[in-house]
C-alpha positions as CSV (number, residue, x, y, z in Angstrom):
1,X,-7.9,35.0,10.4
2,X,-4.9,33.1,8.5
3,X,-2.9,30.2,10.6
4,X,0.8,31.8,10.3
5,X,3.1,28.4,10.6
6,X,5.8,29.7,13.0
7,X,8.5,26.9,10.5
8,X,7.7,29.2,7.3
9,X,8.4,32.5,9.8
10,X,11.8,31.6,11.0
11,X,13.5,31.2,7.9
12,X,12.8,35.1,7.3
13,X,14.1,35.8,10.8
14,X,17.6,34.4,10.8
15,X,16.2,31.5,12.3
16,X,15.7,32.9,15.9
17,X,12.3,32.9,17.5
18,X,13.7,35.6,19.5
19,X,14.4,37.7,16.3
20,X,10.8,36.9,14.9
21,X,9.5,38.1,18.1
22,X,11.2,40.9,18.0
23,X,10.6,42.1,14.3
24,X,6.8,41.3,14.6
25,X,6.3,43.4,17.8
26,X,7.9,45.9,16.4
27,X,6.3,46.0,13.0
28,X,2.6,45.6,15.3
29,X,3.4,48.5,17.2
30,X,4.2,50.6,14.2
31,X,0.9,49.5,12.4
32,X,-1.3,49.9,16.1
33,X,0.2,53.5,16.3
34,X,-1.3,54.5,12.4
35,X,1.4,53.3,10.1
36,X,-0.1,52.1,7.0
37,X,-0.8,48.5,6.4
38,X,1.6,46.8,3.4
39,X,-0.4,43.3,3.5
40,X,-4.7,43.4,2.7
41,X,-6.4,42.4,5.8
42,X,-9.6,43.1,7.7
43,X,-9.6,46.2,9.5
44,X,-10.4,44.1,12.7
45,X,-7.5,42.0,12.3
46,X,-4.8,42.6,15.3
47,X,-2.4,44.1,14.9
48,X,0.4,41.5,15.7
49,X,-1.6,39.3,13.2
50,X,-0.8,41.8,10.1
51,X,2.4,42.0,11.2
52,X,3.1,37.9,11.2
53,X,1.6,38.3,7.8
54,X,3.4,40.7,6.6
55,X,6.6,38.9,7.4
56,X,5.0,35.8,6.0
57,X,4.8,37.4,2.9
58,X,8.8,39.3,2.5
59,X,6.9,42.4,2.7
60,X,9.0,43.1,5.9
61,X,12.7,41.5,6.6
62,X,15.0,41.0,9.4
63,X,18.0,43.4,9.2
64,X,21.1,43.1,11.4
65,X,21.8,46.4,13.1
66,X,25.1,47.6,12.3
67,X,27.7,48.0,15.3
68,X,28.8,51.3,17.2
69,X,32.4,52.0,17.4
């Protein structure tokens, strides 16, 4: 399993942990329910660890939501 360094993570989510925490849970529930994985890992890697990864690598990206009216 890769160490993910949490610095090299924020910069990709606005700089809010709370963002980052947000995107990756996300992202690990949509690989944990069958979506296909877009970074190579063991199949016995968690989840929420593909997901840090794939974040780590700009392979997924923070968007800001757009407002209602």
């Amino acid at each position: 399993m890769p160490y993910i360094a949490v610095e090299n993570l924020l910069d990709k989510s606005a700089s809010s942990v709370y963002k980052l925490v947000i995107l990756a849970s996300k992202r690990a529930l949509e690989i944990a329910e069958g979506q296909p994985r877009l970074s190579v890992a063991d199949p016995a890697t968690k989840p929420s660890t593909v997901a840090l990864q794939e974040i780590s690598e700009n392979k997924i990206q923070y968007q800001k939501a757009k407002e209602e009216k």
